[in-house]
C-alpha positions as CSV (number, residue, x, y, z in Angstrom):
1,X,0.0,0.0,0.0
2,X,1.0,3.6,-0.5
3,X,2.4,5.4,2.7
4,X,3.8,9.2,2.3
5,X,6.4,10.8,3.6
6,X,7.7,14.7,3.2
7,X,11.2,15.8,1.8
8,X,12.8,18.8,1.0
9,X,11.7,20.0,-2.4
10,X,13.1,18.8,-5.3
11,X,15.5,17.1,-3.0
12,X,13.6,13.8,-2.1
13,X,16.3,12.2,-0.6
14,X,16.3,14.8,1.9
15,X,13.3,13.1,4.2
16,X,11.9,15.4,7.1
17,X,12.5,14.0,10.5
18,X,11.4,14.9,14.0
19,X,13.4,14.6,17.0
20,X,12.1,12.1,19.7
21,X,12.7,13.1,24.0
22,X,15.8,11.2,23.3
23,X,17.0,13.3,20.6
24,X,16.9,9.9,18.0
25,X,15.3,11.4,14.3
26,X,12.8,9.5,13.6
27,X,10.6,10.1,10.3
28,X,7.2,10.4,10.3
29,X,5.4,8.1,7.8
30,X,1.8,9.0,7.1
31,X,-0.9,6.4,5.8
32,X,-3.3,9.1,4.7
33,X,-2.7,11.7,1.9
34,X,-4.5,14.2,3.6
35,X,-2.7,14.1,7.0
36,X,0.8,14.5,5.0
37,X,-0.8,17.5,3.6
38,X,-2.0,19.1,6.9
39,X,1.2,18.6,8.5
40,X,2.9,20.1,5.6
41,X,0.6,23.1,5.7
42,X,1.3,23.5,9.1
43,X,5.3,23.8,9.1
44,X,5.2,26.0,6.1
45,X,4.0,28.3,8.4
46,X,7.2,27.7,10.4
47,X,10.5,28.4,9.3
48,X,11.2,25.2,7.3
49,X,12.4,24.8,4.0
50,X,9.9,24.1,1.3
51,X,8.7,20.3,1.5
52,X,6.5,18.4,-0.7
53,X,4.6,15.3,0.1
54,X,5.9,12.0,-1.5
55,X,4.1,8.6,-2.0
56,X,6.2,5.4,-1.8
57,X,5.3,1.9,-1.7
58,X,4.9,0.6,2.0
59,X,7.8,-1.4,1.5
60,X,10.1,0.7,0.1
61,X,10.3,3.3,2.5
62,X,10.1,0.8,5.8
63,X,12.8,-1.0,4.2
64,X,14.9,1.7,3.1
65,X,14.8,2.9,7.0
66,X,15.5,-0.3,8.4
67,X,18.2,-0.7,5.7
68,X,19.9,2.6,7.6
69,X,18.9,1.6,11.1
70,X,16.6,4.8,11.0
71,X,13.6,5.0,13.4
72,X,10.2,5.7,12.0
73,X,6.8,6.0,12.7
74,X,3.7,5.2,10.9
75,X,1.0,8.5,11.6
76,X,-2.5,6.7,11.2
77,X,-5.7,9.2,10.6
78,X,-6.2,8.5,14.5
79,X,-2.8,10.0,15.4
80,X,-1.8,13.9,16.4
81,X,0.8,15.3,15.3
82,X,2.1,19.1,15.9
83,X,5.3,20.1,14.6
84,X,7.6,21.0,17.0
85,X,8.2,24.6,17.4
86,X,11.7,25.2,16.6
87,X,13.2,23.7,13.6
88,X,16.0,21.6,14.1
């Protein structure tokens, strides 16, 4: 199935990341087009660069983080997320 993620644009291999209480990035991985797109609206009002949504097979994007050993999460409709309020 489709997941989404967001990157920098036209620099897709630059994939946002949040910082967990540990200080670990881990990458947010929506199921739901619209929730990538509401978070993305939301830190454009922050001082981010500019991001675009991305859709990648399920697989590829789980595997290419536990390839690297890079934490993710998967953001279900039933999940809230804020962005943080300084950029890291």
């Amino acid at each position: 199935s489709l997941m989404f993620v967001l990157t920098i644009a036209d620099h897709p291999e630059g994939v946002f990341s949040l910082h967990d209480d540990d200080e670990n990035r881990v990458i947010p991985i929506w199921t739901e087009v619209d929730d990538a797109n509401r978070y993305l609206m939301m830190i454009q009002e922050e001082d981010y660069p500019d991001m675009q949504v991305v859709e990648m097979e399920d697989h590829v994007i789980i595997g290419a983080c536990q390839d690297r050993g890079q934490r993710f999460s998967i953001i279900t409709p039933d999940d809230f997320l804020i962005p943080p309020d300084d950029p890291k």
